[in-house]
N, C-alpha and C positions, 0 to 999 in steps of 0.2 A: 504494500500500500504506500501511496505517497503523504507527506506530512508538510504542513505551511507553518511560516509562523505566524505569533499573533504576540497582539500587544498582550497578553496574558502570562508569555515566558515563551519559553523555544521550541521548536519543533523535537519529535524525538525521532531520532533517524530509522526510517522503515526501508524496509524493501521493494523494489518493483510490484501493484497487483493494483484491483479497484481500487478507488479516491476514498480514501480514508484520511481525515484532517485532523491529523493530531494539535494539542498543546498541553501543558504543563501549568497544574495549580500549587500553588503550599498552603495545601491542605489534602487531608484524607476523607476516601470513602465511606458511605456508609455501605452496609451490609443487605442491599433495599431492592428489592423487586419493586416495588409499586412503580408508577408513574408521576414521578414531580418535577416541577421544573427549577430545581436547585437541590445540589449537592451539601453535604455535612462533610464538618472535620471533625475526628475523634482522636485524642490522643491522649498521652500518659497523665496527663495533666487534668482530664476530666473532661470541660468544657466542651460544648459543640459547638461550633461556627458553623452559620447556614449562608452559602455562596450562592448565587445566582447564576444559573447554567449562558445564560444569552449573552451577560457581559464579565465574570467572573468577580463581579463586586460583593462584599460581606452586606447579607442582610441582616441575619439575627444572630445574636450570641446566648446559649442556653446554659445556665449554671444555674446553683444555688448553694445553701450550707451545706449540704451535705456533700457535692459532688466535689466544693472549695477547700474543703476540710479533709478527705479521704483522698485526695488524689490519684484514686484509681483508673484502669484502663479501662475503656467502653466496649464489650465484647460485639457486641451486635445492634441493629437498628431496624427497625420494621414501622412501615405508615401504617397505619388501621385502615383497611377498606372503606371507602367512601360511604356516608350514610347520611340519615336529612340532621343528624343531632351537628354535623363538622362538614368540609370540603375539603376532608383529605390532608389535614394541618396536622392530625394526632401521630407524634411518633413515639414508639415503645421502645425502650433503649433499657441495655441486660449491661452492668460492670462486674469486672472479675471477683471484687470483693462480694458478690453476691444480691448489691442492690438491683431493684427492677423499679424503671420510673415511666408513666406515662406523662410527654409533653405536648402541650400546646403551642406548636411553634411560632404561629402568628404571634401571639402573646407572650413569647415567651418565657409561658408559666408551666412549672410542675406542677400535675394536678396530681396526683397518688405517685404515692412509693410504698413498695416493701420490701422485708429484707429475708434472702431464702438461706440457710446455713449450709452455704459452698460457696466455687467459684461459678457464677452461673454464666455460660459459654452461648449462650444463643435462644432465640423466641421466635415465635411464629405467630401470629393469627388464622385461623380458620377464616373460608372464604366471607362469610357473613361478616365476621368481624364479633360476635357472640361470645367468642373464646380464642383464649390464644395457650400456647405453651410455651414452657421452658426446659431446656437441659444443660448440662456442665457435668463437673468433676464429680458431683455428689450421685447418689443413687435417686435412677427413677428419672423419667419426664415428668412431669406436675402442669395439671390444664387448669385453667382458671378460668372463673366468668368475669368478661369485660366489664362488666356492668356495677359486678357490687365486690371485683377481685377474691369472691371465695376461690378456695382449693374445691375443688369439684373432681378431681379425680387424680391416680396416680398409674404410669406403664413401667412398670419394673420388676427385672428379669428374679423367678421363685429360686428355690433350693434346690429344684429339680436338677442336676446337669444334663436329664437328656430332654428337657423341655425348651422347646426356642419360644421363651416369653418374655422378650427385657433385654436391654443394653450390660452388661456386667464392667464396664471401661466407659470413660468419658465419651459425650455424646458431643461433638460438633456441629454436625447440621439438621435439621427440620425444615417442612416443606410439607403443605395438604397438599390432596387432589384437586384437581381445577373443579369447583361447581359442587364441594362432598366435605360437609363440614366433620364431618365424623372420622374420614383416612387421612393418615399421612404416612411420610416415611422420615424415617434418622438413622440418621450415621457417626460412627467413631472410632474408637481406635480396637475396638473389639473385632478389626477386620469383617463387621457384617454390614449389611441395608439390612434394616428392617421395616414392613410395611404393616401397618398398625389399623386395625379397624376394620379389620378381617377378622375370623375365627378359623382355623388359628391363626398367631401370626407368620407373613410369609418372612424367612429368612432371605439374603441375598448373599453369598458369600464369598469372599476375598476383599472386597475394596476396603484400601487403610484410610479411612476420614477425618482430617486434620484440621478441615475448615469448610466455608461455608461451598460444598463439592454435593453437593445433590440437588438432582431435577426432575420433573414430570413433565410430559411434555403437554403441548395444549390440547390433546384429546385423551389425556391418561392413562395413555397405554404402552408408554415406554418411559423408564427411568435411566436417567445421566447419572453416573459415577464417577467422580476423580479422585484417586489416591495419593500420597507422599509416601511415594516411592518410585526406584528406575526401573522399571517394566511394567505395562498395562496397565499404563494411569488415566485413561481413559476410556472406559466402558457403556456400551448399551443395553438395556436388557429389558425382557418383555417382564409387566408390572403384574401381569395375570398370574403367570406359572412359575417367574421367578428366571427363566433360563436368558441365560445372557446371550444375545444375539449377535454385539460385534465386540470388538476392540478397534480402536480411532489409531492410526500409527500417527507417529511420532512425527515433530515434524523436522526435515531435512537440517535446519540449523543445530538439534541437538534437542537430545531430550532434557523435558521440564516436568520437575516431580507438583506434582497438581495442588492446589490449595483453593481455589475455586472455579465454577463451572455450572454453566444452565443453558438449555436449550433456549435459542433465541428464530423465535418465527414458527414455518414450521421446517426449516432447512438448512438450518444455520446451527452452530453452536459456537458460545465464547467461552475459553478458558485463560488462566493466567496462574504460575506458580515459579517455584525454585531451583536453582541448580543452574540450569538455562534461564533465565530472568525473561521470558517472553508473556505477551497476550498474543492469542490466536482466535481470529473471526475462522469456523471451521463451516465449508458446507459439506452438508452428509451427504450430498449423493453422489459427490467423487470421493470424499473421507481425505481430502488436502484443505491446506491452508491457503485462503485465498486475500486472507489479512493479516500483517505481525506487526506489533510494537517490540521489536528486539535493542537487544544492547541497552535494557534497560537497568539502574543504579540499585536495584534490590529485589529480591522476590515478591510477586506479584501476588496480596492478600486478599485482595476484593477487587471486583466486576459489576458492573451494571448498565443495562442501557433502557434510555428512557423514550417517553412514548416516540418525538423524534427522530431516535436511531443515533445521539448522542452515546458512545462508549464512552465509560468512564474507569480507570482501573490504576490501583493503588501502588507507590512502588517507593521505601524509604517513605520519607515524609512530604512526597508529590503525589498529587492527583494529575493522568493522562486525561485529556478530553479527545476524540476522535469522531469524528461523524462516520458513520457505518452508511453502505448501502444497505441496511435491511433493518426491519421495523418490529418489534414486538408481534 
């Protein structure tokens, strides 16, 4: 892909392929599927800064006492599904220290917080927005209702060992079905997928999940895998029966052990991870890269592209912006 500059910072040198328009922010991504038109920085220090995608200018800064005091990292970030109560402003944001806070970014107010006794790694909402989850270091996913933040339920793995019910190692990622507020799937370092809201549950097995590396696609019937690790860090596999369909090779500049990864459209995928410091716009139906932001200054922790077709993906303490040919 080619790259331009902009008054935002510099371009990041790509390789020949479609018009891909990179630049470079100082700040970080959030962890965010949804559709906004402006990016988050998180970092060690707590605080979120909310940039504006169209010109890279700071619109809001979100802190409070607790997050000024505790200077914890922000693991995760999630918008709440559009509804008539908001327009899409509410982000749910997970810190390693265990805090979970819902904000109101326009207002830049925290409106609830609690606090879960781990490191909590990652959240989800369900498509409704009714309920969301969380997982991390501690035992168990725990689902809560949006509404009044009870604990409404717990998935975690019994005593059985030959029963596949529950995560037994840190969970990294979470992710519903599109349209099925009841399934989802997570991943960690238990080398499994698990997809949840079945009876029983389906196992998936091999992928090492390190970050936010699983996907559904938009008709839910096939799930994206990416591992940290060097061999088959990128998997496809069907969500029905569990049996893995392909493996994505590698691509020609070297392999990159996976850290995160989602189906983008319905024939694209993005990835970005370490080792090789690359993102890769992939289309599936030759299984090449047909986009790279390479030669980049760190491993690549988070991805996103929004409704636009703006990529955004994390690398050191820069956010890349690129416009992609292809669209949610």
């Amino acid at each position: 892909m080619v790259t331009r500059p902009t008054p935002l910072g510099h371009a990041a040198r790509c390789t020949p392929g479609p018009p891909l328009r990179g630049r470079d922010e100082h700040h970080r991504s959030p962890r965010d599927r949804n559709k906004q038109p402006f990016h988050l920085r998180r970092s060690s220090a707590a605080p979120y800064n909310v940039y504006s995608v169209s010109d890279g200018s700071l619109v809001h800064v979100l802190t409070d006492h607790d997050t000024a005091t505790t200077g914890l990292p922000v693991t995760s970030m999630r918008f709440m599904p559009r509804g008539p109560a908001h327009n899409g402003d509410v982000l749910l944001a997970t810190y390693s220290g265990g805090m979970v806070k819902l904000w109101h970014v326009s207002s830049r107010t925290c409106v609830r917080t609690m606090k879960e006794n781990r490191q909590t790694m990652i959240a989800s909402f369900n498509p409704s927005g009714s309920k969301f989850l969380t997982a991390g270091a501690g035992p168990g996913i725990l689902m809560y209702d949006t509404q009044t933040w009870d604990h409404v339920g717990t998935f975690q793995s019994s005593d059985n060992p030959n029963v596949t019910d529950g995560h037994w190692s840190r969970v990294y990622a979470l992710t519903f079905f599109p349209e099925n507020d009841e399934r989802f799937i997570s991943g960690g370092w238990d080398n499994t997928v698990q997809v949840t809201g079945v009876a029983p549950v389906r196992r998936l097995s091999g992928p090492h999940v390190c970050g936010d590396a699983v996907s559904i696609d938009k008709t839910g019937t096939q799930i994206l895998t990416g591992s940290w690790r060097r061999n088959d860090t990128l998997q496809i596999w069907d969500a029905e029966t569990g049996t893995k369909l392909l493996d994505i090779p590698e691509d020609f500049r070297g392999r990159s052990q996976i850290y995160t990864c989602h189906f983008l459209g319905t024939d694209h995928i993005v990835a970005g991870g370490s080792r090789n410091n690359i993102c890769r716009l992939i289309d599936k139906r030759i299984l090449m890269s047909t986009g790279v932001l390479n030669d980049l200054p760190g491993g690549v922790y988070s991805t996103h592209v929004n409704a636009r077709g703006v990529l955004s993906a994390t690398s050191n303490n820069l956010i890349y912006l690129a416009q992609t040919p292809v669209r949610p």
